[in-house]
C-alpha angles and dihedrals in degrees: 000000000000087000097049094046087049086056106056096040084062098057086042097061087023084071096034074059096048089043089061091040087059103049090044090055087040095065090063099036104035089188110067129111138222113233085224087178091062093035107043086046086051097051090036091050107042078043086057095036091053092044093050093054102036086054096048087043090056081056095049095047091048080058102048091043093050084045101053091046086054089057088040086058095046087053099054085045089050090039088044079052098051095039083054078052105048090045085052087048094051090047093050093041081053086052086043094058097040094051086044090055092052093051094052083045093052087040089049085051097049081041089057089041087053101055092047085044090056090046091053095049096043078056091048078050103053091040090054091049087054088042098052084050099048080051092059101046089046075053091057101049105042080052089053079039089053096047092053089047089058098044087054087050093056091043095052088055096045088057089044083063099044089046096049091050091053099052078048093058092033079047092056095037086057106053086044091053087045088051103050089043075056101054090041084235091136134000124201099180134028113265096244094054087048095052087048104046123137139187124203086197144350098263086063085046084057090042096063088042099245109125137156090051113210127203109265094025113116110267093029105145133166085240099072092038102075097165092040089226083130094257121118125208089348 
């Protein structure tokens, strides 16, 4: 529509031109003549042209103008919209940080737990290494322990035999001695102090000489016959 009302503007002052053109050529040729057909279609047409366009170009221009404000309108909405989210965003990036401030104070805090937790286990550390030691030393010594138990066992053993070996051989001596009172061979002792012997214990029967004491022999008593087999400090 710009095209058309630029070209008719252009045959409208194109015959205003040629108007001029031909007074000015009239003064010195009085007798020329205007071809008013060709002129007059020419200035009433690039009028109308111009008219027409101008007029279509004032629509256009309504259009483009309502249609821009339509998208101006669109933009402040969007805008409106963008601002509601920026203000959203700006309340959720506050939430963040703090969020944010609360994590690197709970990690300050594990941080700190941990510390203390790796002191506390360096300590555990160091207790069961002395621990362990202190194991090792209480091994060695019920092992020495055990050795020693072992060469007391034999020992004692060792002294069961021996004193086994010696009631035997008391045993023997006894029943010798027994035999030859019997037979009135020897006499230690007058008949009347035999009959009438007493130990207060087994170590004074030893003593005399006398154990094992048998029932019916002076000096037999319950008291040195603890097991009542009638055998006296065996």
């Amino acid at each position: 529509m710009l095209a058309i009302a630029a070209v008719g503007l252009l045959i409208f002052f194109g015959s205003l031109i040629y108007l001029a053109y031909h007074f000015v050529r009239k003064i010195k040729n009085s007798n020329r003549i205007l071809p008013k057909k060709p002129f007059y279609s020419a200035l009433i047409g690039g009028l109308l042209l111009f008219i027409v366009g101008a007029f279509n170009m004032d629509t256009s221009v309504q259009v483009a103008f309502e249609k821009a404000q339509e998208e101006n309108i669109e933009l402040i909405a969007k805008n409106e919209e963008m601002q509601t989210l920026h203000n959203k965003l700006i309340e959720e990036n506050s939430k963040l940080l703090e969020e944010n401030k609360n994590a690197n104070k709970e990690i300050d805090e594990l941080v700190v737990k941990l510390d203390d937790s790796n002191k506390l286990t360096k300590e555990l550390t160091e207790k069961q290494t002395a621990h362990e030691e202190n194991n090792k030393a209480f091994e060695q010594e019920i092992t020495d322990l055990t050795a020693k138990n072992t060469a007391l066992t034999s020992e004692v053993s060792n002294l069961k035999g021996q004193v086994a070996s010696m009631n035997t051989n008391a045993t023997v001596n006894a029943a010798s001695n027994k035999s030859d009172s019997s037979s009135g061979s020897s006499v230690s002792k007058p008949s009347q102090q035999s009959s009438t012997a007493y130990y207060k214990n087994c170590t004074a029967a030893r003593a005399a000489g006398a154990a094992p004491v048998y029932r019916g022999d002076p000096g037999y008593g319950k008291h040195l016959d603890r097991d009542g087999d009638g055998v006296g400090c065996e």
